[in-house]
N, C-alpha and C positions, 0 to 999 in steps of 0.2 A: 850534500851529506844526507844519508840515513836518517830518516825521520823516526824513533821510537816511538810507538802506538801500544799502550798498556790495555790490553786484549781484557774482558770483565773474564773472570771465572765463572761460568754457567754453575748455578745452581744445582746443587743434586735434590731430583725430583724424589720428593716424598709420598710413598704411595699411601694415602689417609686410611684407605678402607682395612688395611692392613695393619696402619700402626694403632687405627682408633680396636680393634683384635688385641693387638700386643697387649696396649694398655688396660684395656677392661679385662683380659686376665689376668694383667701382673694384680690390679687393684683389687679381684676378688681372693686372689691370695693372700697379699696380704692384710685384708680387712679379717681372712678367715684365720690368718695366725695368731691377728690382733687378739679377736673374740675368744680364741682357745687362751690366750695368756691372759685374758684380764679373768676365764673363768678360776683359774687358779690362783688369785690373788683372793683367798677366802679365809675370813674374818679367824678361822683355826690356824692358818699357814701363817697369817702375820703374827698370831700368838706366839706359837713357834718358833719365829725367826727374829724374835725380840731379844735383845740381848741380857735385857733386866731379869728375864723369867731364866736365864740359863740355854738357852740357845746354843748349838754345836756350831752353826755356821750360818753368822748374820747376812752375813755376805750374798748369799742365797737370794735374802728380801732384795738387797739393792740391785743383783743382776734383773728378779724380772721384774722389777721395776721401772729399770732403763729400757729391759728388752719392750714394756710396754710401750713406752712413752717414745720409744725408734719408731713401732712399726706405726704409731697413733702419728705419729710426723708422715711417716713416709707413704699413708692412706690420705692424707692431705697434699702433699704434694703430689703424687698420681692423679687424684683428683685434680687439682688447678689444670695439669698438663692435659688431660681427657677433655677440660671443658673447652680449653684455648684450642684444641683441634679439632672437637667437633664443631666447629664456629664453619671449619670449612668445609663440614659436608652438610649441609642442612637437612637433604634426607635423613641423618641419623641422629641427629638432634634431639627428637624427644626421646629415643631408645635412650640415649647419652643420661637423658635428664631424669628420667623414671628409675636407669637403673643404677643413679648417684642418690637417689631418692631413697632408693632401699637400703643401699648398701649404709647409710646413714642413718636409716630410722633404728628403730630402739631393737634389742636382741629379739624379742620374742615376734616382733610383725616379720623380721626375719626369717622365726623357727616357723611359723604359719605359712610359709611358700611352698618349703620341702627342708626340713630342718635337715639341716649333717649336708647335704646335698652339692652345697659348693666347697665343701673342705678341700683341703689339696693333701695329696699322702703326706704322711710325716704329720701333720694334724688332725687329721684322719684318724690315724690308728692312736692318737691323744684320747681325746674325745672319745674312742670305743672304749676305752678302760678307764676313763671315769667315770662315762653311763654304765658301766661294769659292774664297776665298783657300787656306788648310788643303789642299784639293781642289787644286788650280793647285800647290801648293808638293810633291806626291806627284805630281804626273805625270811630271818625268822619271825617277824610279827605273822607274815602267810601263814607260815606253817604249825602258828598254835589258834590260826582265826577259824570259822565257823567253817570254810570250807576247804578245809585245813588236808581231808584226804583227795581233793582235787591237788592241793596246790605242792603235794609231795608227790603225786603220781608229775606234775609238769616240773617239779625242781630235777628229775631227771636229765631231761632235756637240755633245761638251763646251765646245768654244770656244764654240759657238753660247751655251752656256749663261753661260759668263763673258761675253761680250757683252751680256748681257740684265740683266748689274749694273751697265751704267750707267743704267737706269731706277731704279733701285733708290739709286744715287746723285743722278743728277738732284732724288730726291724729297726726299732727306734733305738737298741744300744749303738747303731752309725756313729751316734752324735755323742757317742762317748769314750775316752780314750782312758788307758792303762789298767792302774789299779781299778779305778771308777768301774771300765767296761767289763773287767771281770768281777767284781763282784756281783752287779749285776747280772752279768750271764751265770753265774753260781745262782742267784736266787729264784732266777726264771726256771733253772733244771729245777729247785726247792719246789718253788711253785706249780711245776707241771704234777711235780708228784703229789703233791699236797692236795690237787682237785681232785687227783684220779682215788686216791683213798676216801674220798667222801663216797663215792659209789656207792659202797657197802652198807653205809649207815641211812644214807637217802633210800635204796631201795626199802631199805629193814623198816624203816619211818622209826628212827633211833635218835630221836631231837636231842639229847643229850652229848652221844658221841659227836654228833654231827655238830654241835656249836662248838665245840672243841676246835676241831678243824677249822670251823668257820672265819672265827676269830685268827684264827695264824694267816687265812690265806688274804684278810682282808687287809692285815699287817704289811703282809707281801706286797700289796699293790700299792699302799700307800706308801711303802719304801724305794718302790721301785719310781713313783712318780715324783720322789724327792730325790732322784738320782737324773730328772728329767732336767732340773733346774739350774744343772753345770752341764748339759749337752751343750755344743757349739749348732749354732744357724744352721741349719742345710737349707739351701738353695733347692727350691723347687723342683727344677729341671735331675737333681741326683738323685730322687727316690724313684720308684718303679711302684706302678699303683698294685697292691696287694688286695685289694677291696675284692 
């Protein structure tokens, strides 16, 4: 009779230097989605989104909440798996350990590397329109300070730059569907127009007309970053770097 001989299934070889690759940039994404969401869990948004004060939509606070508290899991688990395979390359071991090191020290030993530097698109263009914003909400203190006709000859320039966040918005309505995405794409057209009429008032150095404006366009961006907070996930690999 036939002897039956249960043959082992050869293991499929895992190329390390490759997957330990994979790994350290799934994990630098998402540590960098983590850090753009927890920058937005700010002490006005949860006021906000309180339902006692009159809140439009509480709902808001719990999603990025959870969205937090995913990726804060799921930068722990790519961790474990980065450390468990760098076990078997020991050349790269310390690279492994320094840059778990960082990636876990506290935001600002971060920002002192190359702040913004490892974001991935789609949090990328986050991050530019709340440094935008931030940036936009300091400029009238400039422009009534001591050197005040310096900083309206560079507020020129500057708008150029806040005009240049509605590409930056355009990109990130992906993540938004129906009504949501058109009203948003309606506020961005609002918005475009809304920079380019400051022109006039920044050349003229017309501090008056020009906080008129100011005020709406900073409305704009704050509205449009509370339209950020019902976008679905995108996956890394769908945006196209615009940077």
């Amino acid at each position: 009779e036939d002897i039956e001989v249960d043959m082992p299934v050869p293991e499929k070889e895992i190329d390390v230097e490759k997957e330990l690759q994979r790994l350290e940039k799934q994990l630098n994404q998402v540590s960098a989605l983590l850090e753009s969401t927890e920058k937005k869990i700010t002490p006005q948004f949860m006021e906000r989104a309180n339902p006692i004060h009159g809140a439009a939509n509480p709902t808001a606070k719990e999603k990025i909440l959870q969205k937090r508290d995913e990726l804060a899991q799921q930068k722990v688990t790519i961790s474990a798996q980065l450390e468990e395979l760098s076990a078997k390359a020991p050349a790269r071991r310390d690279v492994v350990a320094a840059a778990l090191a960082l990636l876990f020290a506290e935001p600002q030993a971060r920002a002192d590397v190359g702040e913004g530097d490892s974001l991935p698109p789609g949090a990328r263009q986050e991050d530019r329109i709340r440094k935008g914003l931030e940036a936009w909400n300091k400029l009238p203190e400039k422009l009534t300070s001591e050197e005040k006709d310096k900083e309206w000859d560079d507020a020129i320039g500057f708008l150029r730059r806040i005009y240049g966040l509605n590409d930056d918005m355009k990109y990130l309505t992906r993540g938004l569907k129906g009504a949501r995405k058109e009203e948003a794409q309606t506020l961005i057209e609002t918005f475009r127009k809304k920079v380019k009429s400051a022109d006039k008032p920044v050349k003229a150095k017309d501090y008056e007309t020009f906080m008129g404006i100011h005020k709406e366009v900073a409305e704009y961006l704050k509205q449009f970053q509370s339209y950020l907070l019902d976008a679905e996930d995108l996956e890394a690999g769908e945006f196209e770097d615009i940077s």
